[in-house]
Backbone as JSON, one array per atom type, in Angstrom:
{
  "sequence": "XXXXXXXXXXXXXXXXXXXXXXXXXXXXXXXXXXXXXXXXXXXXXXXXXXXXXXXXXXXXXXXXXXXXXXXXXXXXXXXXXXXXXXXXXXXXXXXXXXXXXXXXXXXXXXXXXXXXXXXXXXXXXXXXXXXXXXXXXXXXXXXXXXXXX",
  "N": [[43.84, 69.4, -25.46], [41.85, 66.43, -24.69], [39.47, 65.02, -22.71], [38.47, 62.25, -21.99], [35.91, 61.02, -20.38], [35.1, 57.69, -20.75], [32.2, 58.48, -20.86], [30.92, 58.2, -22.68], [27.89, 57.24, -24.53], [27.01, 53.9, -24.96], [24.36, 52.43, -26.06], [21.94, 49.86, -26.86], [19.86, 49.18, -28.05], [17.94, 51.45, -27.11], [17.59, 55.42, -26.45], [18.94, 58.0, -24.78], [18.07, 60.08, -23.21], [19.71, 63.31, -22.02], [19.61, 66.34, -20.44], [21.01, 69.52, -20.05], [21.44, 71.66, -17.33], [21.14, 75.14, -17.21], [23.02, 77.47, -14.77], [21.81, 80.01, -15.5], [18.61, 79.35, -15.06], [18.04, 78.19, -17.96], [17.7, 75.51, -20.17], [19.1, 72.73, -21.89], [18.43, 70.03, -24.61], [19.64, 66.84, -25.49], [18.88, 64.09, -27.55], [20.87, 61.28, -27.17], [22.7, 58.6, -29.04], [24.03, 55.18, -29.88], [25.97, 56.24, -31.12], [27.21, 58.46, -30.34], [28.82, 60.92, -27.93], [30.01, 62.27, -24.68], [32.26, 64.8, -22.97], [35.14, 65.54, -21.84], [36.89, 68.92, -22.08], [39.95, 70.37, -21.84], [39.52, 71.13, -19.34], [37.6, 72.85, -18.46], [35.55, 72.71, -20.18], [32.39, 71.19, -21.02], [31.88, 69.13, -23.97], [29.33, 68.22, -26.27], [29.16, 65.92, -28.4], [27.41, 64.79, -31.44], [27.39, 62.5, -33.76], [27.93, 62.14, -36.99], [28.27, 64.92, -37.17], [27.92, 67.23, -35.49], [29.24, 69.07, -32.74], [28.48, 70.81, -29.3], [29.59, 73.09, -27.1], [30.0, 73.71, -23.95], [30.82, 75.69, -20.99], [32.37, 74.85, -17.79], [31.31, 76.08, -15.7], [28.87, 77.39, -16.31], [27.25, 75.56, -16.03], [24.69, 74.09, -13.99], [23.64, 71.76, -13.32], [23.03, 67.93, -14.84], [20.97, 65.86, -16.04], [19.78, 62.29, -16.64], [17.45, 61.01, -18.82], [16.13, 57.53, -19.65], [14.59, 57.21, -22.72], [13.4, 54.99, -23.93], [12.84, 51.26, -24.34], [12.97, 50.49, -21.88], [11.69, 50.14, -18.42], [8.95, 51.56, -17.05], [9.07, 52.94, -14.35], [11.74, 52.91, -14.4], [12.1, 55.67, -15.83], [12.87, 57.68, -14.85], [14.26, 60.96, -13.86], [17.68, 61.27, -12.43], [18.92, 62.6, -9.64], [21.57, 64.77, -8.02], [21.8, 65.5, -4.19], [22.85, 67.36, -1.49], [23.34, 70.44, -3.88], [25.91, 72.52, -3.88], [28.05, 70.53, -2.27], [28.77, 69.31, 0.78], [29.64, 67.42, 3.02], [28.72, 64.73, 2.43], [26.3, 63.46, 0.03], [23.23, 62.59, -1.8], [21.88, 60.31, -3.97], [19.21, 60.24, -5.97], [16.46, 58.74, -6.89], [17.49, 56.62, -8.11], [17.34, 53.07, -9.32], [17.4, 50.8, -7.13], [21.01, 49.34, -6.38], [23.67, 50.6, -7.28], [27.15, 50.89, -8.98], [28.42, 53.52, -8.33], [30.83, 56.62, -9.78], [33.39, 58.57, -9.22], [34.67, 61.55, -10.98], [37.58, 63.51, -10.79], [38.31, 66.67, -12.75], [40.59, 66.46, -14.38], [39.82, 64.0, -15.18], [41.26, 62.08, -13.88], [39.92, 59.15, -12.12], [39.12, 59.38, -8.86], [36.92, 58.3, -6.87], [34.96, 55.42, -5.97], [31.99, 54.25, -5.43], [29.69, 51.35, -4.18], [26.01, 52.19, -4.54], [23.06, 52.98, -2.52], [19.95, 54.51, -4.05], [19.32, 57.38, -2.5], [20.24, 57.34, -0.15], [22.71, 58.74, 1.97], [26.29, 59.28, 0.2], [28.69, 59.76, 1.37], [31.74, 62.14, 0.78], [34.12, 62.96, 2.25], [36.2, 63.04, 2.63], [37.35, 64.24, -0.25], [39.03, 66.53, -1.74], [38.03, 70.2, -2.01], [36.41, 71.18, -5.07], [35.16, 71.24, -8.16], [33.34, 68.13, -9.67], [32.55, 65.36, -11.74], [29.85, 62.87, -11.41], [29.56, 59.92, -12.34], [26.91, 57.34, -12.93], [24.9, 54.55, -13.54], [23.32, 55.36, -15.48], [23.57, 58.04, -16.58], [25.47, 61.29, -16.11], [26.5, 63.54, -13.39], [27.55, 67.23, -12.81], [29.45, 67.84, -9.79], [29.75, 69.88, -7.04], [32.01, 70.17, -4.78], [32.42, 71.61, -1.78]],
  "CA": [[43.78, 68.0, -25.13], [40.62, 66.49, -24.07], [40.16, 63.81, -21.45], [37.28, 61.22, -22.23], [36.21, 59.92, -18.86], [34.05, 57.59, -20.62], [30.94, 59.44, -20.9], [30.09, 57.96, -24.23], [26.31, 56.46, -24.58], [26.97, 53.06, -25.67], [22.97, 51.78, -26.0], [21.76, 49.42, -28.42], [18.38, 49.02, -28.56], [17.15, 52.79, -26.34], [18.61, 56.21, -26.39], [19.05, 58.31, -23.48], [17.32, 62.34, -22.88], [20.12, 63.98, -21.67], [19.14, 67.72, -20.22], [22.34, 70.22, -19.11], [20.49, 72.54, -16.74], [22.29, 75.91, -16.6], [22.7, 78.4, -13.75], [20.58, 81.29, -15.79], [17.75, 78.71, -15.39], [17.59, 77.61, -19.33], [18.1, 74.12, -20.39], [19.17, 72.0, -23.73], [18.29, 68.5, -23.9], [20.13, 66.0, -26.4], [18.77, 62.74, -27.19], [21.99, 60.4, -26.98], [22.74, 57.53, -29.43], [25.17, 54.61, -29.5], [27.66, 56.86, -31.45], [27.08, 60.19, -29.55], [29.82, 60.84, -27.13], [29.9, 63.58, -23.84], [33.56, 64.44, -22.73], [35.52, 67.08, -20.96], [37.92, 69.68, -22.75], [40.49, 71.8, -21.12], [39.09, 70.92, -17.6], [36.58, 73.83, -18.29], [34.52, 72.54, -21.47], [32.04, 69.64, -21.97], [31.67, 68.56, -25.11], [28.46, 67.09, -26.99], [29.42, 65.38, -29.8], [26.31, 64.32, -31.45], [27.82, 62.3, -34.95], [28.87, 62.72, -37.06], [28.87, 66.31, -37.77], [27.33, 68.75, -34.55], [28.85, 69.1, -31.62], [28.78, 72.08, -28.98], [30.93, 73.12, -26.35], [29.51, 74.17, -22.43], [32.18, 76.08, -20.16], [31.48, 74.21, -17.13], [30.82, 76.86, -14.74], [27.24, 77.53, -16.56], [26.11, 74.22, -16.25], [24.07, 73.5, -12.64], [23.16, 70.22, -13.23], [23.11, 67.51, -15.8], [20.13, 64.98, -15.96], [19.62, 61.66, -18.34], [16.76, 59.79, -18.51], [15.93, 56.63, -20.65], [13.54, 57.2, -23.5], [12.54, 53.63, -24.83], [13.36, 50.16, -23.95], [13.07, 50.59, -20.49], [10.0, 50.4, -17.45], [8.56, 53.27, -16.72], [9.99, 53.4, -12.93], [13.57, 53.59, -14.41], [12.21, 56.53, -16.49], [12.74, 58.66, -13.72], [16.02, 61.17, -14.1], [18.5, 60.89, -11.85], [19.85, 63.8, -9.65], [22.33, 64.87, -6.93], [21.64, 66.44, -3.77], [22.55, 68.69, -2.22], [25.1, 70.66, -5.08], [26.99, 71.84, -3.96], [27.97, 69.25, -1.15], [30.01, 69.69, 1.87], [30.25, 66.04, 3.28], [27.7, 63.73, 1.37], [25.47, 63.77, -0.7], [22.21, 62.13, -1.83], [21.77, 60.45, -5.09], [18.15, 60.71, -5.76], [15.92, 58.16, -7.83], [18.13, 55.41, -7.94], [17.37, 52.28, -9.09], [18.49, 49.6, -6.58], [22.13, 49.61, -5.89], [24.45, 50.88, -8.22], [28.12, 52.15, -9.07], [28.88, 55.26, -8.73], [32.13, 56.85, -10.26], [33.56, 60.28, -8.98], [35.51, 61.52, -11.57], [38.09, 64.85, -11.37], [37.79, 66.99, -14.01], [41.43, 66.02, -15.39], [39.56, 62.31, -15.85], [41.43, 60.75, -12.8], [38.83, 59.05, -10.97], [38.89, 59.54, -7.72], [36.12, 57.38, -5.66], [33.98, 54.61, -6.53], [31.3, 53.47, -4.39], [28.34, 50.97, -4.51], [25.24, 53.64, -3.65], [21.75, 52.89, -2.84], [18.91, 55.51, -4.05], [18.63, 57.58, -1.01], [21.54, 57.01, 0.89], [23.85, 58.96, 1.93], [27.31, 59.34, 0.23], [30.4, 60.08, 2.09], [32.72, 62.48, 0.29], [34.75, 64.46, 3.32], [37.85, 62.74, 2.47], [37.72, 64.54, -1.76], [39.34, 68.08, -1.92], [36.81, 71.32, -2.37], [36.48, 71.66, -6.51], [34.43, 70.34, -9.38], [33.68, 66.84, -10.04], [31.5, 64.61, -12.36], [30.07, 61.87, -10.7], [28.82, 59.18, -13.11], [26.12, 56.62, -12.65], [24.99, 53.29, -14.82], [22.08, 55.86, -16.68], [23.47, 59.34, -15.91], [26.46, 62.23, -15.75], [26.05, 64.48, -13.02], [28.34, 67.95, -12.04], [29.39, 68.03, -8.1], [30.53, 71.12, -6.7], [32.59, 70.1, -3.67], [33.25, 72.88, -0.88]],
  "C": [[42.41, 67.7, -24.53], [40.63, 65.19, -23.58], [38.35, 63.1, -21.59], [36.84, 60.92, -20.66], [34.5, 58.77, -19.37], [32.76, 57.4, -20.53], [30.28, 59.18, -21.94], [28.63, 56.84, -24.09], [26.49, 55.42, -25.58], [26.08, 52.11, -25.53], [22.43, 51.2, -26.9], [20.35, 49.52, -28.6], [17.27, 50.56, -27.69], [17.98, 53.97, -26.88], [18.69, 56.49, -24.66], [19.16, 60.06, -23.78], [18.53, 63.03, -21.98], [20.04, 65.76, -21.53], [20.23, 68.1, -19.58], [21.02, 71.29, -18.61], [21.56, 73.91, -16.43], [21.92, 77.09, -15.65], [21.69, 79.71, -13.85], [19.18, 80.58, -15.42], [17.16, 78.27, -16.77], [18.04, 76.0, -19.25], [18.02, 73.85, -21.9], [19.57, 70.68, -23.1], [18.88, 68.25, -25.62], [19.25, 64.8, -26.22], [19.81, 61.89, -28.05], [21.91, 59.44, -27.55], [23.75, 56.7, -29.19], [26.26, 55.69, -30.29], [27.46, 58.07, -31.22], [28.36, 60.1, -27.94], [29.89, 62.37, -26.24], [31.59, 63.72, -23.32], [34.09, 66.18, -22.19], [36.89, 67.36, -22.18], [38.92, 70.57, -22.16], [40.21, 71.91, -19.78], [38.2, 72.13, -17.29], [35.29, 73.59, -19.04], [33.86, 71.45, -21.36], [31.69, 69.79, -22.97], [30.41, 67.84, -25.44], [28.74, 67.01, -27.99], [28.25, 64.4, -30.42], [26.86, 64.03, -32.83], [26.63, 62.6, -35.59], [29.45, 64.01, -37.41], [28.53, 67.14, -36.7], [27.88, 68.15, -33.27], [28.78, 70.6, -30.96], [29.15, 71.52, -27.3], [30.27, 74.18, -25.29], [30.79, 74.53, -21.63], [30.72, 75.85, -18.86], [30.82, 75.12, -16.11], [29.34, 77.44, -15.07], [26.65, 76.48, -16.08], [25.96, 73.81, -14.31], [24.24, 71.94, -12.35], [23.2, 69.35, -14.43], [21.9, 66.34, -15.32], [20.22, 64.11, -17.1], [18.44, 60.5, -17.98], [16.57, 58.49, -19.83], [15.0, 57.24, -21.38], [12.77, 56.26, -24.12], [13.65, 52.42, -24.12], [13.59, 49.71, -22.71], [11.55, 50.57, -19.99], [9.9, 51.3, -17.25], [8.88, 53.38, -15.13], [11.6, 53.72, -13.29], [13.43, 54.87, -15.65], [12.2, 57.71, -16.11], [14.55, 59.49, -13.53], [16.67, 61.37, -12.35], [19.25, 62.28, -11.14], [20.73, 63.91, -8.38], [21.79, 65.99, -5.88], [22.08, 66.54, -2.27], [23.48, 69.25, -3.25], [24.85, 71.83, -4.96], [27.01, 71.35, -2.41], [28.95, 70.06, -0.37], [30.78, 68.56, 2.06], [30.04, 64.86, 2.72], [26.83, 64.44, 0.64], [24.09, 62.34, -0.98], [22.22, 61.84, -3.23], [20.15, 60.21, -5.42], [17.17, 59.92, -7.02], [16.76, 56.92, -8.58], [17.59, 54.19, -8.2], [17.94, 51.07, -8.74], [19.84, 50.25, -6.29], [22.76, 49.48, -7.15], [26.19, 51.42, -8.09], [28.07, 52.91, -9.1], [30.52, 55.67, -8.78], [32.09, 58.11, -10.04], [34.85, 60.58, -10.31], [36.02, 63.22, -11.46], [37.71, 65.55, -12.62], [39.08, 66.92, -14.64], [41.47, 64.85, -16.16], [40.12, 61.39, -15.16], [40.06, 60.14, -12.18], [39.11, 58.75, -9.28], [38.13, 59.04, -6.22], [35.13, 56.66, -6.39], [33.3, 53.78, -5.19], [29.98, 52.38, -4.83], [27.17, 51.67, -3.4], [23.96, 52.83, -4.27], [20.81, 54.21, -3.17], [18.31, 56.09, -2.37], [19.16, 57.91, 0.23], [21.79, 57.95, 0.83], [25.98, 58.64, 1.14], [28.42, 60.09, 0.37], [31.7, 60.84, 1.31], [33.73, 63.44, 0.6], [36.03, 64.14, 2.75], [38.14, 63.61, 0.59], [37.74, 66.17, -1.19], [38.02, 68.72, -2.74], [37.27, 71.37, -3.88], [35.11, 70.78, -7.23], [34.3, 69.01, -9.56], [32.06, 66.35, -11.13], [31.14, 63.32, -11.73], [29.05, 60.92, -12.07], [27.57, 57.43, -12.57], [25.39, 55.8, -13.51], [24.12, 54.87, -15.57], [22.82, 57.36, -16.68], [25.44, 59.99, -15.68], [26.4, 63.34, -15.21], [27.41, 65.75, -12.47], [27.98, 67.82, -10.21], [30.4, 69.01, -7.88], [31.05, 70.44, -5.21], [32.67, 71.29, -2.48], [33.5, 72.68, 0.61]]
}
C-alpha cells in the first residue's frame, strides 16, 4: 500500500531540483515536473516516480536529508534550497532559507499529518509535544526528512 502525502510537483511554468542527500555522503538529484510524483511506500520507501516510465525506490533510513530548489521561473533569492536544522531535533527546529512566512506540514510516515504551523525563515519551531520517530515535514517549495528523538 502506499500513502501519497501529497508530495506531487504540481508546477506549470518551472520545475523543481530535487537532491536526496544520503547518510554515506552521496547524493541523486531529480529535476521534478508537473507529472512527476514523490510518495512514501510501506512507511520505509520513498518513491520517485519520474513519468511515465522510471521510478526508484529509497529505504528511508539512507536518506539524511532531502533538498528542492526552483530551477526557472523564479528570483534568484527564492533559488536558495531549503533545509532543516538541527536533524535530528529534540524540541525545535530551524527551517533555514525561508522565504517570508510560510506553511509548514509535519507529516507521519503513515501520511497522517500531524502539525501544521505558519513558520518564519529562522524561527524556531516547537515540536516537544510529536512522539520520537521519523517525519516528513513539507514546505510550499520543498520535502524534508525529520528525525524526532
Amino acid at each position: 500500500m502506499a500513502f501519497s502525502l501529497g508530495l506531487a510537483f504540481h508546477l506549470a511554468a518551472q520545475s523543481t531540483q530535487m537532491t536526496i542527500h544520503f547518510n554515506d555522503g552521496s547524493e541523486r538529484s531529480y529535476y521534478m515536473s508537473e507529472s512527476d510524483r514523490v510518495y512514501f511506500e510501506d512507511n520505509e520507501t520513498l518513491v520517485v516516480e519520474l513519468a511515465p516510465t522510471k521510478s526508484d525506490r529509497f529505504n528511508l533510513a539512507d536518506i539524511r536529508n532531502i533538498t528542492c530548489t526552483e530551477t526557472e521561473g523564479v528570483s534568484e533569492t527564492s533559488n536558495t534550497s531549503v533545509y532543516l536544522s538541527p536533524n535530528p531535533v529534540h524540541d525545535a527546529f530551524i527551517l533555514r532559507n525561508l522565504n517570508g512566512k510560510e506553511s509548514i506540514h509535519i507529516y507521519a510516515l503513515d501520511g497522517r499529518l500531524v502539525k501544521s504551523v505558519e513558520a518564519i525563515g529562522n524561527q524556531p519551531i516547537d515540536i516537544s509535544d510529536l512522539s520520537i520517530g521519523l517525519y516528513m515535514v513539507k514546505t510550499q517549495s520543498c520535502t524534508l526528512k525529520m528525525i524526532k528523538l
